[in-house]
Every structure is written in C-alpha cells, then in structure tokens.
C-alpha positions in Angstrom: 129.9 -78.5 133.4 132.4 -75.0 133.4 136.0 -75.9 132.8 138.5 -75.6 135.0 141.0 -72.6 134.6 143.5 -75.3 133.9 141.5 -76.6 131.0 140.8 -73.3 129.9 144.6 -72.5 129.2 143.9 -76.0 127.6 141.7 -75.0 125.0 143.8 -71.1 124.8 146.7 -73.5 124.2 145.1 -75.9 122.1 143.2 -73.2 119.6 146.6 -71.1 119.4 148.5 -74.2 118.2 145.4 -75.3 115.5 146.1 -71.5 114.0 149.4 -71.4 113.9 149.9 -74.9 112.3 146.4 -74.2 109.7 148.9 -70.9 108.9 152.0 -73.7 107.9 149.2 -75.5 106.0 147.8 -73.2 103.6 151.2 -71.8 103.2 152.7 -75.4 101.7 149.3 -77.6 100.7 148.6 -77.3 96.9 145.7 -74.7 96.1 143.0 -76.4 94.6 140.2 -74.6 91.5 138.3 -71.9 93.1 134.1 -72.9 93.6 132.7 -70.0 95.3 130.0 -68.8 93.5 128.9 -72.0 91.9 125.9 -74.2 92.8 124.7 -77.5 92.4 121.3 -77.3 89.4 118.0 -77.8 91.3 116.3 -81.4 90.8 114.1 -80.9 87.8 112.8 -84.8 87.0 110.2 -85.6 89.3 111.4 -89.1 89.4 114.3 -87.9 91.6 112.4 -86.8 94.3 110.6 -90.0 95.2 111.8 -92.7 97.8 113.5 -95.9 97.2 110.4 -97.8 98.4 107.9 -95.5 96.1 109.7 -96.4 92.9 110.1 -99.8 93.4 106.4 -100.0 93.9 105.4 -97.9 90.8 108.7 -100.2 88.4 106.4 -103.1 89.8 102.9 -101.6 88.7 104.7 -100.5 85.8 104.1 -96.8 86.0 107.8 -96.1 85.3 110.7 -98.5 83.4 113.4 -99.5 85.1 115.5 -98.1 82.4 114.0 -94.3 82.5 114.7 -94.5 86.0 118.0 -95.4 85.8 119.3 -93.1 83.1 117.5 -90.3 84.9 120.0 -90.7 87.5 122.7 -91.1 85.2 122.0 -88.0 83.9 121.9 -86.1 87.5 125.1 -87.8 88.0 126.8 -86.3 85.0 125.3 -83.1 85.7 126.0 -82.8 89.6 129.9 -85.2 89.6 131.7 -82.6 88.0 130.9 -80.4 90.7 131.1 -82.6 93.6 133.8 -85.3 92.5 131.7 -87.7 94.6 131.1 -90.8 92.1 134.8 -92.1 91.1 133.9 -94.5 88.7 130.8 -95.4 87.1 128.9 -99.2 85.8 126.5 -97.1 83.9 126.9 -99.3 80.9 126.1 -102.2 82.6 123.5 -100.9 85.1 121.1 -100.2 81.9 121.3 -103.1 80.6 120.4 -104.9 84.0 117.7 -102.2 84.3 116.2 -103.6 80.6 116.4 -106.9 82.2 114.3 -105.9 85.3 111.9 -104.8 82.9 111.5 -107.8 80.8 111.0 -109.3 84.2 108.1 -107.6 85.0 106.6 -108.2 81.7 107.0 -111.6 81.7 105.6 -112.2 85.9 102.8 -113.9 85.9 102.9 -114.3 89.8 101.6 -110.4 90.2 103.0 -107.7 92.5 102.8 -109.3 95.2 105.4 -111.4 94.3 107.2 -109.2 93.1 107.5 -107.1 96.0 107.9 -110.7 98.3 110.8 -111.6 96.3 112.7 -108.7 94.8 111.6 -105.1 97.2 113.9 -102.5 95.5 113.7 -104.3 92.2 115.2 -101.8 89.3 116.1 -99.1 91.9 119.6 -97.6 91.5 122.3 -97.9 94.1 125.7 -95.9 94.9 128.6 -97.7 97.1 131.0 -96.9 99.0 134.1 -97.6 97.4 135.4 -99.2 100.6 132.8 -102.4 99.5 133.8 -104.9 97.0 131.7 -104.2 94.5 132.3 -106.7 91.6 134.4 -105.6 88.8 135.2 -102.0 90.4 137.8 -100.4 92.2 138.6 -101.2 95.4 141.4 -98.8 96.7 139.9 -96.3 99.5 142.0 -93.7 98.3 145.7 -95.5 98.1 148.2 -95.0 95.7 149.8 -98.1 96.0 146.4 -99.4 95.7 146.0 -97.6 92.4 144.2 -100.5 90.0 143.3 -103.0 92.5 139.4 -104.4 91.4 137.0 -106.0 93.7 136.3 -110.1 92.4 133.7 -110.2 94.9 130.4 -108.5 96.4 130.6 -107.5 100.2 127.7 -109.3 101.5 125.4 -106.3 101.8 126.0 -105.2 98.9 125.4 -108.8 97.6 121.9 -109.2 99.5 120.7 -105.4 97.8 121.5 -106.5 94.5 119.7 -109.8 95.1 116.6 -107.7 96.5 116.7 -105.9 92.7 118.8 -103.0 93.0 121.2 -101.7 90.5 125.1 -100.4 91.3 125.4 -97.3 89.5 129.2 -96.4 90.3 131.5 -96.3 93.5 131.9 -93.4 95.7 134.9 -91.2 97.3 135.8 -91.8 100.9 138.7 -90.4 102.6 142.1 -91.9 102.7 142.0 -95.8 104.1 138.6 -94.4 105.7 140.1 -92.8 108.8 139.2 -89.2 108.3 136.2 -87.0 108.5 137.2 -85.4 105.2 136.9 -87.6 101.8 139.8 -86.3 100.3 142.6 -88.3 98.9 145.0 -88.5 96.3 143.9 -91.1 94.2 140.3 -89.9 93.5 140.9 -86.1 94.6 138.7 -84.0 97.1 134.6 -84.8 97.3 132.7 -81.4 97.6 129.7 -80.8 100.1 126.3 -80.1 97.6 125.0 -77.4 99.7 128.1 -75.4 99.9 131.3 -76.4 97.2 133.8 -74.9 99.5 132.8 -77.6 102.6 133.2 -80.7 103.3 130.7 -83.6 102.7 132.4 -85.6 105.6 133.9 -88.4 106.0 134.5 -91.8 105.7 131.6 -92.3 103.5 131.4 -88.6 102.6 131.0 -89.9 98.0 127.7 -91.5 99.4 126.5 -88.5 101.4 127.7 -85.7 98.8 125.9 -88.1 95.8 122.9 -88.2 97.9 122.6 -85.0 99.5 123.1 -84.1 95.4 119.7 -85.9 94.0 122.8 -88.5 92.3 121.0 -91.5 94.2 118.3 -92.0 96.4 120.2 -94.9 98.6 123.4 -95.8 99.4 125.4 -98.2 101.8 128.0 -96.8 104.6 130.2 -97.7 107.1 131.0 -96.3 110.5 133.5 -96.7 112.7 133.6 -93.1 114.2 130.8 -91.2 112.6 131.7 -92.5 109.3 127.5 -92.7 108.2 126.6 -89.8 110.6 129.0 -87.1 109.8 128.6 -87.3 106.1 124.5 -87.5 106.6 124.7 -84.6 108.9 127.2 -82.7 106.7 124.8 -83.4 103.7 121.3 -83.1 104.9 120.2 -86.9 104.5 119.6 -89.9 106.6 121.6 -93.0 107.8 121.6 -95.1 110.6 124.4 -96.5 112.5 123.5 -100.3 113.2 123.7 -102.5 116.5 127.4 -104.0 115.8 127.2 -107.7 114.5 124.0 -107.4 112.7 125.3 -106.6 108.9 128.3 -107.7 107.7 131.7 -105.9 107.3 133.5 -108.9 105.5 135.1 -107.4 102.0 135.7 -104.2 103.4 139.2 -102.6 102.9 140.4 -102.1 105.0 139.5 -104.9 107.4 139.2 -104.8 111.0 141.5 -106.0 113.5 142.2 -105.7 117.5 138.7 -105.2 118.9 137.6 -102.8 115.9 134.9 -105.6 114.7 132.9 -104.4 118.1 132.9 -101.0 117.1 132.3 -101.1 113.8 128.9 -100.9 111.7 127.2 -101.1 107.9 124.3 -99.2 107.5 121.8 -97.5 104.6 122.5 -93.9 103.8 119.2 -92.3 102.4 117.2 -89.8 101.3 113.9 -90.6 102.3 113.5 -92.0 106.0 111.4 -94.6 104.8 113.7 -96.5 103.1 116.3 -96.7 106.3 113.7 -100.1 107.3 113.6 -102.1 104.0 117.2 -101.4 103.2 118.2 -102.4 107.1 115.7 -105.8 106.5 117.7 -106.8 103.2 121.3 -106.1 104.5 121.3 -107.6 108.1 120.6 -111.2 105.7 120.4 -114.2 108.3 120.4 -112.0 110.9 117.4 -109.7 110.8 115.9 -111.7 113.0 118.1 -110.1 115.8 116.5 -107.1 115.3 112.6 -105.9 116.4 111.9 -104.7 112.4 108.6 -106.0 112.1 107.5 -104.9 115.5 105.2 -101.1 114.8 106.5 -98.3 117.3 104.3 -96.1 119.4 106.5 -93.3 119.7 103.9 -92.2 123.0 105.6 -95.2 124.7 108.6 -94.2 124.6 111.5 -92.5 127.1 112.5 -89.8 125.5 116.1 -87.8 126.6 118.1 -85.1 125.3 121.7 -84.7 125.9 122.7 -80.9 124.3 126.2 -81.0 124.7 129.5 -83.4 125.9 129.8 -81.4 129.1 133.1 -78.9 127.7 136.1 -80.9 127.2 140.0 -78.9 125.7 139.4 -81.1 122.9 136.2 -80.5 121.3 134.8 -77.2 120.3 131.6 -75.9 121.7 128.1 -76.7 120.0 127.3 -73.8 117.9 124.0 -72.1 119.5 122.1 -73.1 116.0 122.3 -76.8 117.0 121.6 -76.5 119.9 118.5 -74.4 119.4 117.2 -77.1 117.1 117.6 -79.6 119.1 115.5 -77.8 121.8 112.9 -77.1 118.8 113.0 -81.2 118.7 112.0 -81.3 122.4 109.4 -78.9 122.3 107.8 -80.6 119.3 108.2 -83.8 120.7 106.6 -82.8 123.8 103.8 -80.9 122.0 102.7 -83.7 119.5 102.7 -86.6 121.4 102.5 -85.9 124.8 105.7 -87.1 126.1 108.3 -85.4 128.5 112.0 -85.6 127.9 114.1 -85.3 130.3 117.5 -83.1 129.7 120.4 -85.3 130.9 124.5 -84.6 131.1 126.6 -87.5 131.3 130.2 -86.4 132.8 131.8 -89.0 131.1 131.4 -88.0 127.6 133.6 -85.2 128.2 136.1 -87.9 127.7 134.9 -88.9 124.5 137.8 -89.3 122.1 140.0 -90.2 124.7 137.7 -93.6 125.0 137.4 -94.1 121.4 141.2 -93.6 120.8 142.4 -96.0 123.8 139.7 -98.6 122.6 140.7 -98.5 118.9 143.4 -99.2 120.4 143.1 -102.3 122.4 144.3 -106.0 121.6 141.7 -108.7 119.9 141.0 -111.9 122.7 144.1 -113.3 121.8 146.3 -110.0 122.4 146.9 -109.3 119.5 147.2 -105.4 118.7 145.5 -103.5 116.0 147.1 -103.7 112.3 149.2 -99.9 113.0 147.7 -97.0 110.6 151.2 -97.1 109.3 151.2 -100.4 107.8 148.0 -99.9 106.6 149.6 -96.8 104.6 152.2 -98.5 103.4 150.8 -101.8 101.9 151.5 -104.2 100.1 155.0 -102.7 101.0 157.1 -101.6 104.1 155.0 -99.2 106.7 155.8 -95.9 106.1 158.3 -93.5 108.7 155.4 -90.9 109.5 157.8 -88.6 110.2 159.8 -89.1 106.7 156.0 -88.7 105.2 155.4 -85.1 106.8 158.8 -84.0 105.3 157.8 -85.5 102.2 154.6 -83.8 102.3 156.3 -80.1 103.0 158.2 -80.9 99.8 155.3 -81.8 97.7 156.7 -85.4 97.0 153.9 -87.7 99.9 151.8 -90.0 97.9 149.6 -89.9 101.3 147.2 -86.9 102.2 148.1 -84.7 105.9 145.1 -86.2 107.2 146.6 -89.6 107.3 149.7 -88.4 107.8 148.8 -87.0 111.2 146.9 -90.0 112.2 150.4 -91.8 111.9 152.0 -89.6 113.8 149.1 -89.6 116.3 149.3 -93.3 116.7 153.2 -93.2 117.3 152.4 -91.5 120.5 149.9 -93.9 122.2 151.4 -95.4 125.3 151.4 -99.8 125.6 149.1 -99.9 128.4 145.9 -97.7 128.2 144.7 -95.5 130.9 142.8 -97.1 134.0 140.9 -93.9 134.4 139.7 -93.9 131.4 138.5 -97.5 130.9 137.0 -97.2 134.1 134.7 -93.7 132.5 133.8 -95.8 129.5 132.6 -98.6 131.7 130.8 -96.1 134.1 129.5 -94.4 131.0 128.1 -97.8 129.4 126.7 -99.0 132.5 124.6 -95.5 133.0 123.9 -95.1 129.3 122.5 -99.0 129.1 120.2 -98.3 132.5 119.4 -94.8 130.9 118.0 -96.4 127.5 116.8 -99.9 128.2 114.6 -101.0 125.7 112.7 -98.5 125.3 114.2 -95.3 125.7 116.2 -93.1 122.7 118.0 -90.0 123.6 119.0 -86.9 121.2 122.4 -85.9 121.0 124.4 -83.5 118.3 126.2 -85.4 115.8 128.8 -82.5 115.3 129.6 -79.3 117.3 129.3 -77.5 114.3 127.8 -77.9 110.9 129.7 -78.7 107.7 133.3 -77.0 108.0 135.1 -75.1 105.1 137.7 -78.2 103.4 140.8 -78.9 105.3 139.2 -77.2 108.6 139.0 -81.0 110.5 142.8 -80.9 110.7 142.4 -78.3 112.9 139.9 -79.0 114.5 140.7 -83.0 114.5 138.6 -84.7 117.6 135.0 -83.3 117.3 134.3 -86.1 115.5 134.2 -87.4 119.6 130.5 -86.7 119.2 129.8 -89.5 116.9 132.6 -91.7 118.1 131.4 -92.3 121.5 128.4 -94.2 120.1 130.3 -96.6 118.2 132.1 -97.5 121.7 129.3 -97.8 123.5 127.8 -100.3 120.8 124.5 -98.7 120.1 122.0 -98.1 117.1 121.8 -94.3 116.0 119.9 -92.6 113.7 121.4 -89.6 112.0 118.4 -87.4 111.2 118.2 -84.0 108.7 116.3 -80.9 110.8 116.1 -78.2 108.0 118.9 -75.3 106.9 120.6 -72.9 108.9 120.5 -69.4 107.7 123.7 -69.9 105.9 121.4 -72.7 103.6 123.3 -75.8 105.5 121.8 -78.8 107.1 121.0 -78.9 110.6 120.7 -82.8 112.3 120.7 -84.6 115.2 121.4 -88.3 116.4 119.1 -90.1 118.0 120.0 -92.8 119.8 118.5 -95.5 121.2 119.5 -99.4 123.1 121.4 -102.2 121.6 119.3 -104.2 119.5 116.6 -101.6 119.8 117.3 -100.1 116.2 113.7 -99.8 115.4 112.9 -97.7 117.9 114.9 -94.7 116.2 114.4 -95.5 112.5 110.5 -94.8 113.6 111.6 -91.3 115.7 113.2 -90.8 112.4 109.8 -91.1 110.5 108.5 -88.4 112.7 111.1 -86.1 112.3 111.1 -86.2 108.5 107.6 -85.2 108.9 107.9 -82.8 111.2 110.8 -81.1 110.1 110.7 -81.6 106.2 114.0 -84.1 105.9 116.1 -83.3 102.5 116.6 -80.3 100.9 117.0 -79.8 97.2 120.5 -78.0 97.5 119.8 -76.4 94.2 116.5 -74.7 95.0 116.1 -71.0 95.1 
C-alpha cells in the first residue's frame, strides 16, 4: 500500500528529526572502547557444535562426562565474554561440581537409559538465563542501579522445571534496562555486543542470551518476550527461539512483573541453537500445562496453509524492509513451494500498518479491575520515588543519570499517552485479530519479517525506536512464533524470518522450523573464515 503524500512528509519529518537528535546524541553520550576490526575465535571443540538433545543422549551413553562438557563451555565463555559482555555473572564453581554429580549419577543407574532420558532429558547439559529470571543465589537487577546487589532466593518456575529435567545454570545474562528496549545496554552491567559484528547490537530484551548463543557460549537458553524480546535478539544473532501461546509457561519471578493486561501479552520461551531442541525445552518449561499444547502430535508440513506476509503495508513509523529480507523470504516461498508441493499464498493485512500504535495503546490498557499499568517511571525509580523524566534527560546531558537514554525516552514517551485510548485503533486490532484468527485456524502458519532491517550499529534503535512494531504485533494478537535463522547477508549477518502460526498451534511452527534449519543451514559459526 503507497503512502499518502501526507504520510510521506510524515516519514521526511520523521527521518529529519531521528538525524538531528542521533547528531545531539553522539555529541553528549560517553564514547565507548573502539571494536572494529576484532572478531569473535571460531568454535574449535567439537562438543560445541552439537544440540542440546544430542549431548544429553551421548552424557547418558556415556560417550562424554558431564564435567568435560561443562568446562568446555566455560572455557568458550571466557574466551568469547570479554568480547561480547553477554554473561554478567557466572555459577561456574558450582555448575562443575553439579556436573560431577550428574556423572556419578549415571554411574551409579541401574535403571538404564531409558530411564534416564524418562526422568531427567537434558541431564548434565549447560544452561544460560536471562538475568530477568530468578535464578537462585544470582543477581536479579535487569540493569538498575538502585537494584545494584539485589539476589534471587528463588527459581522462576521454568527455570526450576530445566534444572529439574538435568540442566546446569552456568551464569546470568545482560538484558537491556528493566527489559523495555531492543538494545541490552545498561548501566549496571554495561553494553552486550552482537557476535557477528562487535559494533551491533545483539537485541534486546534478552539480547545476553542471544549474543552468548549466537557466540558458541551455550547451546540453550530461556527468554522472554513482550515485544520481540526472544525474536529480535534470535534474529539479530542467527539462532532460534520461539515466542509461546501466552499462559502456557510461567512468568511468575520475573522482574519486573506484569501488570494492567501485560500478562496477555507476555511469553517465556527457549532460545537455541539447534532447532531441535525448541520441542523438549518447550515440553519441560510449559510444566502442568503442556498438555495445552499439540507437542506430541508429528506435523506433515504437506498439510499445511502456508502464507507469506513481506511487509507491514508502509507506515511513517517504521522503516522499509531492506530488499535482502525480503529476497529471502521469497527464497523461503519458492523452496517451500518446490519441496513439498504446497502454494503459499502472498497476503497484506492493512491493519498492521498500525502496528506499534496497537501495541502501545494495549500496553497500555487497565487489568479487569481498572487498574492501570505500573508507569515505566516507577518502575525506574524503585524502591524509591518515580523519577521526573524530564529532570532524568537533563541529568543525562550532564553525565550525572543513573538510567540509560533508552529508558529515559520511554518515560518521556509514556508521559504523552492520552487516558482514554483511540477507538480507531482498538477497533484495527480487533479487525486485525478477527482476520488473522480466520486466516491461520489450526492449521495454517504465515511468514512475516521479524525486523525491517538486520542487526543495527549500537545506539541506532533510538532513532529508529518503533520497528520493533514487527515483532510486537504478535505478542497482541496472542499467537505462537517461531523466530528462524536463513543464512548471512553479504555483509556476514543473519538473515531470519518469523513464522507464525494459531494460538495453541505452537507445534506447527517449531516443525516449519525443523525444515528450515535443514534447508537453509540454521547457525553460523561467527568466527569462521
């Protein structure tokens, strides 16, 4: 759909602003230890280039200790982390000696593999978190000052059930600032670096877990995603992670915690390297509630509806998806047409030009009770007063904010939201749910970028602060995605797309996300020649 002329002196308006205000940016924000030029090692133990689900099979056949595999990702992590300030604080300590305990295990079973594999699936297989999960004994801050020594007494319960399936914490990893950004910068822990490129960004909220990954650090990790939280930093970082159905896994003893009508929006999900671990991790983490989902039930991918949406339509507040991703998102089409027979129909969806708009005024709304969202700015200021966004930007200009721009302008943002949302735009979100729900059913997934461009130099998202809409939409709309890895560009970073499918229907793309792994090749060593 071609904008209007109106919405092109929009956009003239809206880019003109970005440069003049990224001008004021670089002129007072602190300059940070040049990285151009360096690169992340390549992977050199073979052990880090298996799956989650392959190593726990040969820890249980005994081909490999527990305790080899762990320190050989201990020692990638102290090889890559000062490069990519992803992991903020380590359990390495304790994680071997729980790894020498998995192994005694295994010597002392006399039930056999089976049991094994029955009882405890990722048994001795390190795990990264997402410092925004309580994770016993370590920090438990996303990013705040004022948070600065404040220790998790508890496991969130996802991050409970993978330890009781047999995996092993290795350390806690960067997110952005109160996890509200698509950059994980903040300064507590300091700025995360994408593993492909130093000078990027790994994305954001979970963007330690992605850079970590993405950087042969760990083969899975746990994310959350409230805007694109998993997606963007999978994208960004040339690994896999699905967005689940809301209400399936747990967000209890998450910081910070939900309120208004965020719980509806909001998901947990596995971050991974290998697409074949998205399944098992997804079984152990939804808990009591698997049963909601169709896991066991095997996928003919022939059977399926198949869509592809290429773009949001044009909308002033998004940029325009670079011709590279859209080009490999046609390359998915013509593959999946060619392999299995199917046709996929190219669709365009009006309402998603209105994207953030719908994802700003539904953060927004009030829980059943009425009762508003917790405002960013308390949030910020905690366990203390709110903080005067406007006394914070002047603070910032001077050097003296405890609090990065990012969150900042998401104050200031908030301050101008009107008390009664838009009618119009409620009534695109509901014409856009009920469309997208008929579209989909229960067995239909369609593709759909997860970004309008791939991983953007550091600080670039304040500039260019809503094409996270592109992810955001989904978490509205309540529906499973799975963020997918589709090779390099010629400048060596990862292409992806999302593919999204029905609510409930989550299996549906974690096995369209088998077949792209294998079609496409999934993760890249960043390191390689």
């Amino acid at each position: 759909m071609a904008l209007s002329r109106l919405e092109k002196a929009q956009v003239w308006l809206f880019k003109a602003v970005m440069g003049v205000l990224f001008t004021f940016y670089r002129l007072f924000s602190p300059r940070r230890p040049a990285l151009s030029g360096k690169r992340l090692p390549p992977v050199n133990n073979p052990l880090l280039v298996v799956s989650a689900t392959q190593l726990a099979r040969k820890i249980r056949r005994k081909e490999v200790s527990s305790v080899e595999l762990v320190q050989a990702y201990i020692d990638r992590i102290q090889e890559v982390n000062p490069l990519l300030n992803a992991v903020i604080k380590d359990r390495f300590a304790a994680a071997l000696q729980e790894a020498a305990q998995v192994d005694k295990l295994i010597e002392e079973e006399t039930g056999g593999e089976e049991v094994l594999e029955d009882r405890l699936p990722l048994l001795g297989v390190p795990l990264s978190v997402k410092e925004s999960f309580a994770l016993q004994g370590m920090p438990y801050t996303t990013g705040v000052i004022s948070r600065r020594g404040v220790v998790a007494n508890v496991d969130a319960p996802p991050v409970a059930l993978l330890k009781r399936a047999g995996a092993i914490p290795l350390g806690v990893t960067n997110t952005s600032e109160l996890c509200m950004w698509s950059e994980s910068h903040n300064h507590l822990n300091g700025m995360t670096n994408n593993p492909y490129d130093l000078e990027r960004i790994p994305g954001g909220s979970s963007g330690g877990e992605g850079s970590i990954l993405g950087g042969a650090g760990a083969v899975i990790g746990i994310g959350s995603d409230i805007g694109g939280s998993i997606r963007m930093p999978c994208f960004f970082n040339g690994i896999f992670g699905h967005k689940t159905t809301p209400g399936v896994v747990s967000c209890e003893n998450q910081y910070p915690p939900t309120s208004g009508r965020q719980d509806e929006y909001v998901s947990t999900g596995p971050m991974c390297r290998y697409a074949e671990d998205m399944l098992p991790m997804l079984k152990i983490m939804a808990g009591p509630n698997a049963h909601m989902l169709s896991l066991n039930t095997k996928v003919d991918l022939k059977k399926l509806r198949f869509f592809t949406i290429p773009h949001d339509g044009g909308t002033p507040l998004t940029y325009p998806v670079s011709k590279e991703l859209m080009d490999i998102q046609k390359k998915v089409v013509e593959r999946l047409e060619a392999d299995l027979g199917v046709k996929v129909q190219e669709v365009h969806l009006p309402e998603l030009r209105y994207g953030f708009q719908i994802w700003d005024t539904y953060m927004g709304l009030p829980d059943k009770e009425g009762k508003p969202p917790l405002p960013f700015a308390t949030l910020m200021g905690e366990p203390g007063r709110p903080v005067w966004p406007l006394w914070e930007l002047l603070k910032w200009i001077m050097g003296k904010s405890e609090h990065t721009m990012a969150a900042i302008g998401l104050a200031l943002l908030e301050m101008t939201h009107v008390s009664r949302p838009s009618t119009f735009i409620i009534e695109q979100k509901e014409k856009l749910q009920k469309t997208v729900d008929e579209l989909l059913g229960t067995d239909g997934v369609f593709l759909y970028p997860p970004h309008p461009r791939v991983a953007p130099e550091h600080h670039h998202p304040l500039f260019r602060p809503f094409d996270f809409a592109y992810t955001g939409i989904i978490n509205i709309l309540g529906l499973p995605v799975t963020q997918c890895p589709l090779g390099l560009s010629e400048e060596g970073l990862p292409l992806g797309v999302q593919v999204v499918g029905g609510k409930l229907q989550d299996h549906l793309t974690l096995a369209v996300a088998l077949y792209l792994e294998k079609t496409f090749g999934g993760w890249r060593d960043p390191g390689a020649k």
